[in-house]
C-alpha positions as CSV (number, residue, x, y, z in Angstrom):
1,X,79.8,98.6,97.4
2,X,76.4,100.0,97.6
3,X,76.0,103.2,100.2
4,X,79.7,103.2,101.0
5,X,81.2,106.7,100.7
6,X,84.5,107.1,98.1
7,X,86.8,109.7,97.4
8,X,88.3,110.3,94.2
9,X,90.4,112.8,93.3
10,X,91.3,114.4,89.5
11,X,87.3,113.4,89.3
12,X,86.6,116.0,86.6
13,X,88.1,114.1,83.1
14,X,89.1,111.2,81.8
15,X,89.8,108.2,84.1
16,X,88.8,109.9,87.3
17,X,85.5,110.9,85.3
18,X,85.3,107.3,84.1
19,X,85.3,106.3,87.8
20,X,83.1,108.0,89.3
21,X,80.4,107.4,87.0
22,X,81.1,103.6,87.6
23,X,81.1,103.8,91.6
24,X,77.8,105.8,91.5
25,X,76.0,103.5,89.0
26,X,76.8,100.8,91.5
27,X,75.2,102.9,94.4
28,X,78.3,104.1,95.8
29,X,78.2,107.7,97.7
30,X,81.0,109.5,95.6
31,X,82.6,112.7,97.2
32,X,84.5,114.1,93.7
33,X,87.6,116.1,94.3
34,X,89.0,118.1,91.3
35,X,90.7,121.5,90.3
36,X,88.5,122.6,87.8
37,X,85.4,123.5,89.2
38,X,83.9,124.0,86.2
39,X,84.5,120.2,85.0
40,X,83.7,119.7,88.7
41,X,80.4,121.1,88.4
42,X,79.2,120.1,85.1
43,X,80.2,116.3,86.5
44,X,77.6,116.8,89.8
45,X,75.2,118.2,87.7
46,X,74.9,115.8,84.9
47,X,75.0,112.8,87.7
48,X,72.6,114.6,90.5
49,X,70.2,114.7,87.3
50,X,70.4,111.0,87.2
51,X,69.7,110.4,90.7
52,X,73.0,109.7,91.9
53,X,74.7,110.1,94.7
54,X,77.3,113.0,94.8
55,X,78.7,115.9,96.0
56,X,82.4,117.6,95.3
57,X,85.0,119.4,96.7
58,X,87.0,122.2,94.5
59,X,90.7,121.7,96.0
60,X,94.1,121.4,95.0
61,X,95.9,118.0,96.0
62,X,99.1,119.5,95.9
63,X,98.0,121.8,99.2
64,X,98.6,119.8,102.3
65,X,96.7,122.3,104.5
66,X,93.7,122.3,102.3
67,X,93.5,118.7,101.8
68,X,93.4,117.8,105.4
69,X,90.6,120.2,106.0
70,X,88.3,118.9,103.3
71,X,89.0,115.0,104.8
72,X,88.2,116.1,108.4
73,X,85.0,117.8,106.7
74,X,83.8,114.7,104.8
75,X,84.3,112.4,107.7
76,X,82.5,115.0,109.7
77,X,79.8,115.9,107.9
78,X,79.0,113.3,105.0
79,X,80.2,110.3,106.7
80,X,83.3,107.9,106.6
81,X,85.4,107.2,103.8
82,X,85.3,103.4,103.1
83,X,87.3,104.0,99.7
84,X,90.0,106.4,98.2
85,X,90.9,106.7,94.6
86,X,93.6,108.8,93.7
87,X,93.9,109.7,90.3
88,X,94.6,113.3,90.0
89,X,97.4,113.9,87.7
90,X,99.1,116.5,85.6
91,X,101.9,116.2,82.4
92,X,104.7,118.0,81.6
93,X,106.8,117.3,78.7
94,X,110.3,118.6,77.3
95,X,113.5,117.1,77.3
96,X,115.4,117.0,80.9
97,X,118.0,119.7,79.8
98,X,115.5,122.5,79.1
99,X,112.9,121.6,81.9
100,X,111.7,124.5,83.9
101,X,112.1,123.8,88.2
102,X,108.3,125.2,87.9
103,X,107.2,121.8,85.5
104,X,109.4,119.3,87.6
105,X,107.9,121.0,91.3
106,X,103.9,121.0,89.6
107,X,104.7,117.4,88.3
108,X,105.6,116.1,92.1
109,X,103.0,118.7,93.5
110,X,100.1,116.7,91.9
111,X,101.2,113.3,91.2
112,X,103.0,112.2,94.5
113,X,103.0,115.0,97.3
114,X,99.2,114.8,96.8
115,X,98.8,111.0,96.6
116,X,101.0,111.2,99.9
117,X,98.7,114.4,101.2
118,X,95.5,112.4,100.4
119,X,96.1,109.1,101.7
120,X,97.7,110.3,104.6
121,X,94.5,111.9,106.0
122,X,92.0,109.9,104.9
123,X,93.9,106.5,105.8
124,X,94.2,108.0,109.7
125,X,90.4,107.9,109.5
126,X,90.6,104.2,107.8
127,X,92.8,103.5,110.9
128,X,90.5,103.7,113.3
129,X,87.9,101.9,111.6
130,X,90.6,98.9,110.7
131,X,88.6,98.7,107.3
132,X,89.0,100.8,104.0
133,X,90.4,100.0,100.2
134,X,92.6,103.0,98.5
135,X,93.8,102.5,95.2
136,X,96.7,105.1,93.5
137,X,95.7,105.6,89.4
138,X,99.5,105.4,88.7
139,X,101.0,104.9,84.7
140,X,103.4,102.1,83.1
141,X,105.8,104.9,82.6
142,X,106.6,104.2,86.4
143,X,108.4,100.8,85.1
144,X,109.8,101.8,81.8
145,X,111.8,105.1,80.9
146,X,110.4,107.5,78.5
147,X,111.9,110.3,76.3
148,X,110.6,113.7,77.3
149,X,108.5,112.4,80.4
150,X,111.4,112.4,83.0
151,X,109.3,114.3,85.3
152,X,105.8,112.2,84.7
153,X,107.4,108.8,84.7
154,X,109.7,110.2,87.8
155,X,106.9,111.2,89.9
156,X,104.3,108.3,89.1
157,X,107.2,105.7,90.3
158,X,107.6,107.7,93.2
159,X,104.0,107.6,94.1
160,X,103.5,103.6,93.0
161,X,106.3,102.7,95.5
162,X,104.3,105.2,98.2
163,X,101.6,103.4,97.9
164,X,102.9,99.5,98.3
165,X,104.5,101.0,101.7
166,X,101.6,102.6,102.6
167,X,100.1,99.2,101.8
168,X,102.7,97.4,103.5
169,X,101.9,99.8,106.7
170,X,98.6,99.5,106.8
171,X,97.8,95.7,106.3
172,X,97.5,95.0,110.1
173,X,94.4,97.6,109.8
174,X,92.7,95.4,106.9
175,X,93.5,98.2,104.8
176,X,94.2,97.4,101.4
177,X,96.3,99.4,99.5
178,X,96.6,99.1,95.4
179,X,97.8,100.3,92.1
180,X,96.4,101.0,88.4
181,X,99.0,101.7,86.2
182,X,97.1,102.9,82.7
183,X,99.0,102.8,79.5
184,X,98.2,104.9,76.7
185,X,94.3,106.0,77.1
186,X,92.0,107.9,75.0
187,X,92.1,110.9,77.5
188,X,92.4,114.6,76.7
189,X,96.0,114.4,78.7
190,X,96.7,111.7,75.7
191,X,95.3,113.8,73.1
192,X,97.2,116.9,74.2
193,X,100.6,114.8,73.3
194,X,99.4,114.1,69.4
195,X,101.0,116.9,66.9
196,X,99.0,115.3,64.1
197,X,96.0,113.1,63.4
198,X,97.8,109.8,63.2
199,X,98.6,110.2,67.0
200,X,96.4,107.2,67.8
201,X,98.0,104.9,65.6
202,X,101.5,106.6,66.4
203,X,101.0,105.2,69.9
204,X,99.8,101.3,68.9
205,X,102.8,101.1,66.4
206,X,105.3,102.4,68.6
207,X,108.7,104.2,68.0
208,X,111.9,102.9,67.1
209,X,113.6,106.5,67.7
210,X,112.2,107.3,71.5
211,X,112.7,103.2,71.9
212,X,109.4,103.1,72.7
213,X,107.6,99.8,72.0
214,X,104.0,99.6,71.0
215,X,100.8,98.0,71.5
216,X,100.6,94.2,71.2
217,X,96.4,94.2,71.4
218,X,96.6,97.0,68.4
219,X,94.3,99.6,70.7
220,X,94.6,102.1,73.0
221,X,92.1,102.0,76.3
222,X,88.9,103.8,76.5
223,X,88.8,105.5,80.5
224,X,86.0,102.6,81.2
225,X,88.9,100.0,81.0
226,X,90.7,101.7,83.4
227,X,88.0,102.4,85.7
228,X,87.1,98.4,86.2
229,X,90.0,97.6,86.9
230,X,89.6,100.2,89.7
231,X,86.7,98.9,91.0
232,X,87.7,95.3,91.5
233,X,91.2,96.0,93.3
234,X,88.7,98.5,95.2
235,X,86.1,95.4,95.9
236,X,85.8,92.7,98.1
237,X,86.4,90.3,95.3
238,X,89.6,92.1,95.8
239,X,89.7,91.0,99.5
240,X,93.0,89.4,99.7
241,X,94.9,91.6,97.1
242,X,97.3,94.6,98.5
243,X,100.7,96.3,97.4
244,X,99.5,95.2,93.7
245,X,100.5,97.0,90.6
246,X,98.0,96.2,87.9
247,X,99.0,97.0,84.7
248,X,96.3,98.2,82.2
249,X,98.3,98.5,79.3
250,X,97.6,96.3,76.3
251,X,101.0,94.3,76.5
252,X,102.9,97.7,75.9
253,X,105.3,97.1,78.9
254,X,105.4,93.1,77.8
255,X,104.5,92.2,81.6
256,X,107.7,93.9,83.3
């Protein structure tokens, strides 16, 4: 993987931080997409400090316009994009009934009109090439319903099944398409859900009254767990695996 250039998006916390700290300590050219520029910035800085290999892009995902002028800049200026990650993600909780259009339209914005945006421009680049690896940071809640997470759970399976056609599309181009699907992982988006200090243990245990089962390895994932995952299905190890869904869960979706 060494010198080849990879876009991530949602690189500023959590699981897209996790990854990009693992592609650049493997010599990877990482171009970080994220929008918060501050987390953005504080990420480049701490990296470019350590001698990696960086640079970032403050840009919304959910903006088609913006996203295919920041792809055609990349390729144009930095060089081509061998790998995509697209983890960029937002939550929005609240029972169907009472859901604002404004949570359900930002839920889709993020988690599947940009997955869609993103990988359309950069795999037309990938195309030409007839080489590149993309892999879509997804969530078991694509597989399983969840109370209060119509709209999250909605919009991941909406971008998981994107991606295996995409995948499906692209496999005479040698271009593999993937999916990570995290369960529950020690990220601030988890941490935001907790109402009290027994979240954490909440989540292992499960709940009986939101039928939601719990964590059969008795832990929840660190980002890091996630972000190997990534990097294999992004690998030639990976060579002759596409349209996967790999489920990083601890058991909690018992292998649906």
């Amino acid at each position: 993987m060494k010198d080849r250039i990879a876009l991530v998006t949602g690189a500023g916390q959590g699981i897209g931080k996790a990854i990009v700290r693992s592609l650049t300590d493997r010599g990877v050219f990482v171009v970080a997409v994220d929008q918060n520029r501050e987390q953005l910035q504080e990420l480049v800085s701490d990296l470019r400090n350590k001698a990696m290999q960086i640079t970032s892009f403050c840009v919304d995902v959910g903006d088609s316009t913006a996203v295919g002028e920041i792809v055609d800049r990349i390729e144009r200026e930095i060089g081509p994009i061998e790998m995509l990650v697209n983890v960029a993600g937002v939550l929005r909780t609240g029972l169907i009934t009472s859901f604002r259009d404004e949570d359900w339209e930002q839920t889709f914005s993020v988690n599947t009109s940009g997955v869609f945006y993103v990988s359309r421009s950069v795999s037309a680049y990938m195309m030409s090439r007839r080489s590149g690896s993309i892999v879509t940071v997804g969530s078991n809640a694509a597989v399983v319903p969840r109370m209060y997470m119509a709209a999250y759970a909605a919009s991941k399976a909406a971008a998981l099944m994107f991606t295996k056609c995409l995948g499906l599309e692209l496999a005479e181009y040698n271009i593999r398409c993937n999916i990570v699907s995290p369960g529950s992982t020690d990220t601030p988006m988890l941490r935001s859900l907790f109402a009290n200090h027994d979240g954490v243990e909440d989540v292992i245990t499960g709940s009986l009254e939101t039928f939601k089962t719990g964590i059969p390895l008795s832990k929840i994932a660190v980002p890091e767990d996630i972000a190997n995952a990534v990097l294999f299905l992004l690998s030639d190890q990976a060579s002759h695996i596409t349209m996967h869904d790999l489920r990083v869960d601890g058991g909690a979706t018992l292998g649906i």
